[in-house]
C-alpha positions as CSV (number, residue, x, y, z in Angstrom):
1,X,12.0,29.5,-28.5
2,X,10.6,25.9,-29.8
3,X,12.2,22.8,-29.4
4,X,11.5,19.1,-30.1
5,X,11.5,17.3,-27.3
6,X,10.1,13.3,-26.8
7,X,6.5,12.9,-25.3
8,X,7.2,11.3,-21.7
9,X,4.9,8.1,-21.1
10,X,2.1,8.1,-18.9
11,X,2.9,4.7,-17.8
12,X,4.0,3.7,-14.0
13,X,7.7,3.5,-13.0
14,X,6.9,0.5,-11.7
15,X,5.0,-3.0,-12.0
16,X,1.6,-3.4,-10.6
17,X,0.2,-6.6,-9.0
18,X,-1.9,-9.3,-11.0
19,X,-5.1,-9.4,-10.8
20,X,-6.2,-12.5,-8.7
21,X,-4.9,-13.9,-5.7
22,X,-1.0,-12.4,-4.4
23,X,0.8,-14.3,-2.1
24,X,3.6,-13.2,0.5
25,X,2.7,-9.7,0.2
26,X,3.8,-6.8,2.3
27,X,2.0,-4.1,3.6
28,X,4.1,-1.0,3.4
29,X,2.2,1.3,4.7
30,X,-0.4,3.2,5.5
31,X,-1.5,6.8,5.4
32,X,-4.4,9.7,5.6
33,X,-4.0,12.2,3.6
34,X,-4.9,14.5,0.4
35,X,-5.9,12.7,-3.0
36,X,-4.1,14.5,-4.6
37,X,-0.2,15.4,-4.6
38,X,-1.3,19.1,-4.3
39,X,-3.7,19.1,-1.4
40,X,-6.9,18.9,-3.0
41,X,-9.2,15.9,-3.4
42,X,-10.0,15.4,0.3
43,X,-8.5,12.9,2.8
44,X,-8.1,9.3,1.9
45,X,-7.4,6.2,3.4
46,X,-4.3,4.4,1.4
47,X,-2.6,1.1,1.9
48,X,0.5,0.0,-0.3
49,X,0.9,-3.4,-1.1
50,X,4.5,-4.7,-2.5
51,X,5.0,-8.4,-3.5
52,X,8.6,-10.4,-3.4
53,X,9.0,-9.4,-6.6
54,X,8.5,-5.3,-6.0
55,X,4.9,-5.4,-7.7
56,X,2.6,-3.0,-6.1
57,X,-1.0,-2.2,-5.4
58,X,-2.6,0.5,-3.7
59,X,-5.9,0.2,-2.1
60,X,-7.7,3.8,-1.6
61,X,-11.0,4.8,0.5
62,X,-12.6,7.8,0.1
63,X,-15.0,9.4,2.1
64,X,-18.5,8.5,1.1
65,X,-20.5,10.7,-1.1
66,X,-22.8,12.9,0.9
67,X,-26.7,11.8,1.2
68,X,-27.1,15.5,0.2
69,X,-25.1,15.0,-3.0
70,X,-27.0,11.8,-3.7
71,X,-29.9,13.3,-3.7
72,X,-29.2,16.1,-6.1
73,X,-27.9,13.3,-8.5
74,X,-30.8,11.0,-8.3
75,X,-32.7,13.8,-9.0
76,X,-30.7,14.8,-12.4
77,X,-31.0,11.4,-13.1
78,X,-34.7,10.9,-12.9
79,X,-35.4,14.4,-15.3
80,X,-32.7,12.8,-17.4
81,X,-35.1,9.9,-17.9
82,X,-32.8,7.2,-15.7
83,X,-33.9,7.0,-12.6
84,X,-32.1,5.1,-9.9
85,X,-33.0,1.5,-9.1
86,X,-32.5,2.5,-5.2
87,X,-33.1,5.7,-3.0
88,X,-30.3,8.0,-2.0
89,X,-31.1,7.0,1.4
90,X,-30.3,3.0,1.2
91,X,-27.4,3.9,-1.1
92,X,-25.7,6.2,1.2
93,X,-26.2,3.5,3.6
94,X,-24.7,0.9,1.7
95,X,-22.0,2.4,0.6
96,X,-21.1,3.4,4.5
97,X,-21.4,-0.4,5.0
98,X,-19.4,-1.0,2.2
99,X,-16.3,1.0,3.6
100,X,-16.9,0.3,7.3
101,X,-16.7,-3.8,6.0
102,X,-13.5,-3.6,4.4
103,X,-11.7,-1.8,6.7
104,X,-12.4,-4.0,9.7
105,X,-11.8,-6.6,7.2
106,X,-8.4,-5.1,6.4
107,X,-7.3,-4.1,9.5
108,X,-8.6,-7.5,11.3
109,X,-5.6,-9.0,9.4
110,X,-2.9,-7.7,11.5
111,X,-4.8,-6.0,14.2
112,X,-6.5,-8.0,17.2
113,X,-10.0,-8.2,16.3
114,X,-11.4,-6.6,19.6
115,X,-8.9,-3.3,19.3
116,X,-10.8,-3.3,16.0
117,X,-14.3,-1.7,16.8
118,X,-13.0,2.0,16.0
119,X,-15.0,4.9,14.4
120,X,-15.4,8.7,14.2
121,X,-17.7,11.1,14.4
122,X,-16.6,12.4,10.9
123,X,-14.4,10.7,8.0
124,X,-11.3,13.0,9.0
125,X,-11.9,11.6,12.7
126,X,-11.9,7.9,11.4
127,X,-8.8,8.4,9.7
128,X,-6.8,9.2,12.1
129,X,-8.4,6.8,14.6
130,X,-7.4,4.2,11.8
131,X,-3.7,5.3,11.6
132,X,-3.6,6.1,15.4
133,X,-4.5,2.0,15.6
134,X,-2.1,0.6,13.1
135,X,0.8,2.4,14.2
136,X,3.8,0.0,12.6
137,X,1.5,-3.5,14.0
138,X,2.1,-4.5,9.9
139,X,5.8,-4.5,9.9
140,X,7.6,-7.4,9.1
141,X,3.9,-9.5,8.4
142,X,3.4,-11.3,5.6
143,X,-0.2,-11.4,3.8
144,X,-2.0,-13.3,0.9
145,X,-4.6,-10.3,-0.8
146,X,-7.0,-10.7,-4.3
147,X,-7.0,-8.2,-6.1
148,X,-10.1,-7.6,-8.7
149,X,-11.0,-5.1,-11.1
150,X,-13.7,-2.6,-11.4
151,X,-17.0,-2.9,-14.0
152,X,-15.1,-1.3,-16.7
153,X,-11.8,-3.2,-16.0
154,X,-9.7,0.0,-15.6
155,X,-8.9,-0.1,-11.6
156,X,-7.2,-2.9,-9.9
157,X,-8.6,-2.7,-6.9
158,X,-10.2,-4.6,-3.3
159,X,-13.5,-6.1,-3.6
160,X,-16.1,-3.8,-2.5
161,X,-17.6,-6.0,0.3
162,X,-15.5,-9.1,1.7
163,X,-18.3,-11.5,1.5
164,X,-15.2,-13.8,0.8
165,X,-12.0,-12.6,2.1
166,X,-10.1,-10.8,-0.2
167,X,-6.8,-10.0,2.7
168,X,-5.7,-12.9,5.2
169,X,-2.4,-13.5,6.8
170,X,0.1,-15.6,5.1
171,X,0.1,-18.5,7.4
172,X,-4.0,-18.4,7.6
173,X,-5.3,-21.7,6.5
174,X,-8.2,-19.8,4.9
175,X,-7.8,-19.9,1.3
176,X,-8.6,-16.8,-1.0
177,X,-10.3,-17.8,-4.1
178,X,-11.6,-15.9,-7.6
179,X,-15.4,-16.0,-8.5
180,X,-17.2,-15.7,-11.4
181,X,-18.3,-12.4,-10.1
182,X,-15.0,-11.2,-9.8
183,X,-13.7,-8.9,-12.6
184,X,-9.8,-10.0,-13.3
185,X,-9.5,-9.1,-16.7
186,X,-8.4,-5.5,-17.2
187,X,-10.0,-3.3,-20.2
188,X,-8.2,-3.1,-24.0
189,X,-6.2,0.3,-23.4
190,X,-7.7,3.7,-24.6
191,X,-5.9,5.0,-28.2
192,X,-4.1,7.9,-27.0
193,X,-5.7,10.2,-29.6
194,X,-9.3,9.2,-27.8
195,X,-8.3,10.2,-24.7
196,X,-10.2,13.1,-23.1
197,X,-9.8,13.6,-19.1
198,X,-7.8,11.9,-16.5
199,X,-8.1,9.4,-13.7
200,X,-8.3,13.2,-11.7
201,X,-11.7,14.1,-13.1
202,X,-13.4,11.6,-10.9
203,X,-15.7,13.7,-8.1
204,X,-13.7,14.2,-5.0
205,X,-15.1,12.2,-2.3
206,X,-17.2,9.8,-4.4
207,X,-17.0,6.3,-3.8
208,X,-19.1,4.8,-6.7
């Protein structure tokens, strides 16, 4: 039997932050696990971020793209005719330096810097190193974060590298500031009749 029924929106329950710099922000918590609500996707690294005013922001890490997989994608790309600019090598490194910046950079915030110099053998090692090492040290902490988008304006997300902070505490007389290299204006949203895959067909484990 048919029956009409309303189209339920896509959109969030709930306000997310602005892009910029957020003040007297909370860090809720913090988690390892799945990507995805049914298991798959492979481990990440969350936090959750809630302002005063019950915006929120989530900042996700996942595990870094295989030098393997890179290498079969600059491959494709060069018989395509668009080669990379860099080797799979230097980008795999980069993008390990990428993630092992931000997290100390993250974590230095509320944790004492020399309980800081954690790693693992593997990504599902560090994770749990990482949780193991936060415990509930965030509670009850205040912080000032910027928050940036992506290339294409669609994610609201951490800068990739803190070459300037992007998290302090809220008492830290170190100011956060916006470049002109940071993206904080989010793209014009999709026509629904244009849209042809979700946020979900993004490669599991890719960071770029």
């Amino acid at each position: 039997m048919y029956k009409l029924v309303e189209t339920q929106s896509n959109a969030p329950s709930y306000t997310l932050m602005k892009a910029g710099v957020n003040e007297n922000v909370s860090l809720v918590d913090v988690t390892f696990d799945t990507l995805r609500k049914d298991g798959t996707g492979g481990n990440c690294i969350r936090f959750y971020f809630q302002d005063e005013g019950g915006a929120k922001f989530t900042q996700t890490y996942m595990e870094v793209t295989s030098l393997e997989r890179l290498k079969e994608s600059a491959k494709n790309a060069a018989q395509s005719g668009r080669p990379w600019s860099s080797t799979p090598e230097q980008l795999h490194s980069d993008l390990l330096r990428n993630v092992g910046e931000s997290l100390y950079h993250i974590l230095s915030a509320f944790v004492p810097k020399d309980k800081v110099s954690i790693g693992g053998a593997n990504w599902n090692e560090l994770g749990k190193n990482v949780l193991e090492l936060v415990g509930n040290s965030y509670e009850g902490l205040k912080f000032k974060i910027k928050c940036v988008y992506d290339k294409q304006g669609k994610y609201l997300q951490f800068p990739n590298r803190p070459l300037q902070p992007f998290m302090v505490p809220q008492d830290s007389v170190a100011q956060l500031t916006v470049s002109s290299r940071d993206n904080v204006t989010a793209a014009e949203p999709t026509p629904e009749a244009t849209i042809s895959t979700s946020t979900d067909s993004k490669s599991d484990g890719d960071l770029w």
